[in-house]
C-alpha positions as CSV (number, residue, x, y, z in Angstrom):
1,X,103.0,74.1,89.3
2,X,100.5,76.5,90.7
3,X,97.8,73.8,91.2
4,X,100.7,71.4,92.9
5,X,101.1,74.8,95.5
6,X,97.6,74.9,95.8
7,X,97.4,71.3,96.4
8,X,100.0,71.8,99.8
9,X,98.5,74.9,101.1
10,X,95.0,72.8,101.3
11,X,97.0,70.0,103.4
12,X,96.6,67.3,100.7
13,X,100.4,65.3,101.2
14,X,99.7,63.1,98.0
15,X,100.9,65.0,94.8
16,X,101.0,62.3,91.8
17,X,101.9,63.8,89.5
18,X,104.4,65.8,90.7
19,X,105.8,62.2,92.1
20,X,105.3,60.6,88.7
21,X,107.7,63.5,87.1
22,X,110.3,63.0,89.4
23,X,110.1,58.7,89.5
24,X,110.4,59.2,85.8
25,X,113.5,62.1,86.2
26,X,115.3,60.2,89.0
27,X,114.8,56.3,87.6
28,X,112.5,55.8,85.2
29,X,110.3,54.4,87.7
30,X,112.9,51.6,88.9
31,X,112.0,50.9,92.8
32,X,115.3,49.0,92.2
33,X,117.7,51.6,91.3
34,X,120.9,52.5,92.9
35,X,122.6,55.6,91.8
36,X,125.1,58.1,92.4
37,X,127.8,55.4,93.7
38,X,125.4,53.6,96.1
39,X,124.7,56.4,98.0
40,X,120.9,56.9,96.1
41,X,118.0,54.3,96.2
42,X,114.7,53.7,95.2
43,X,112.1,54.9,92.6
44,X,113.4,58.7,94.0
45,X,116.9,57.9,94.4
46,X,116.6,58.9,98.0
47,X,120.0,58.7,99.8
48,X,119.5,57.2,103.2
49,X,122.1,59.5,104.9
50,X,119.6,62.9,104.8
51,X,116.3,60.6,104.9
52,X,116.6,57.1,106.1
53,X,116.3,54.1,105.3
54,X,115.2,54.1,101.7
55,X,111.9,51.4,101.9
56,X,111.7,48.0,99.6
57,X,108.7,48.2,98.8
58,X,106.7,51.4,96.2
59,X,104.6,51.9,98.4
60,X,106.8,52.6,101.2
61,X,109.0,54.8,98.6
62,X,105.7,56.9,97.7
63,X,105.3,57.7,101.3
64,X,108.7,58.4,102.4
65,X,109.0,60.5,99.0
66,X,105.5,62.6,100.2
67,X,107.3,63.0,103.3
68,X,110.3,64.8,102.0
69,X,108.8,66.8,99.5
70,X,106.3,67.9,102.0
71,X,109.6,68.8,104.4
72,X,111.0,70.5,102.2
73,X,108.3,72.6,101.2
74,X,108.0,73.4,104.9
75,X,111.0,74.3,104.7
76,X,111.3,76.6,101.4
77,X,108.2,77.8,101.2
78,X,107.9,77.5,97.8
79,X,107.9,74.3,95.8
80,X,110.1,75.6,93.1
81,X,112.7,75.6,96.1
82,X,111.5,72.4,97.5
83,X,111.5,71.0,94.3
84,X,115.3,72.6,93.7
85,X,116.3,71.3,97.0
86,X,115.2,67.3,96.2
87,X,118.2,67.7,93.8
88,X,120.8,69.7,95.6
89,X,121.8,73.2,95.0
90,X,123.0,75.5,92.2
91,X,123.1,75.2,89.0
92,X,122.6,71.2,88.7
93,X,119.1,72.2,91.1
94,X,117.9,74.4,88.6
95,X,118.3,72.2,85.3
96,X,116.5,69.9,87.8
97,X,113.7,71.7,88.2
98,X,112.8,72.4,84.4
99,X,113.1,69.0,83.6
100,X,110.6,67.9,86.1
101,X,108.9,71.3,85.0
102,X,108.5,69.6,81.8
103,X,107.5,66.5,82.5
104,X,104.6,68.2,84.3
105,X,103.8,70.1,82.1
106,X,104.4,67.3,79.2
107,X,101.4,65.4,81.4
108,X,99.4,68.4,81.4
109,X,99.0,68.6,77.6
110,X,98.7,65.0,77.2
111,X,95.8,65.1,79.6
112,X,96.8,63.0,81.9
113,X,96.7,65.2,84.4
């Protein structure tokens, strides 16, 4: 995670593979998907009540995904937080975080990262 820390302290807003690991946690990649009882859409199951309008198309869903993990960075200072608050709080957060932990990490030693 440190090089994802490094990579928003330097500015840069695009971090794939941290938005790979959570498209693959939150839907398996599914632009489509609708979860938690309709109230979570989209590739990052983005409720539209705390963000907006959750966009059609993945492209639209990539930026509007940047957008919140960059505000909630902003807001945490930290993107363990951030990363906690995608999800929600308390224990449910923290599970959530080592899974998408993993799935960085998981890309890491595959080397595709």
């Amino acid at each position: 995670m440190a090089t994802i820390t490094m990579m928003m302290l330097y500015g840069i807003l695009s971090m794939p593979v941290l938005a790979h690991a959570q498209a693959s946690v939150e839907s398996d990649f599914a632009p489509w998907a609708v979860g938690d009882r309709g109230k979570s859409r989209g590739m990052f199951q983005v409720q539209a009540r705390h963000w907006g309008k959750v966009p059609r198309s993945v492209i639209g869903q990539m930026k509007q995904y940047n957008s919140i993990i960059v505000s909630l960075y902003n807001s945490h200072h930290s993107m363990e937080k951030a990363i906690k608050a995608y999800n929600g709080t308390g224990r449910k957060a923290d599970k959530y975080y080592v899974i998408v932990r993993a799935r960085v990490l998981g890309m890491e030693i595959l080397g595709v990262i």
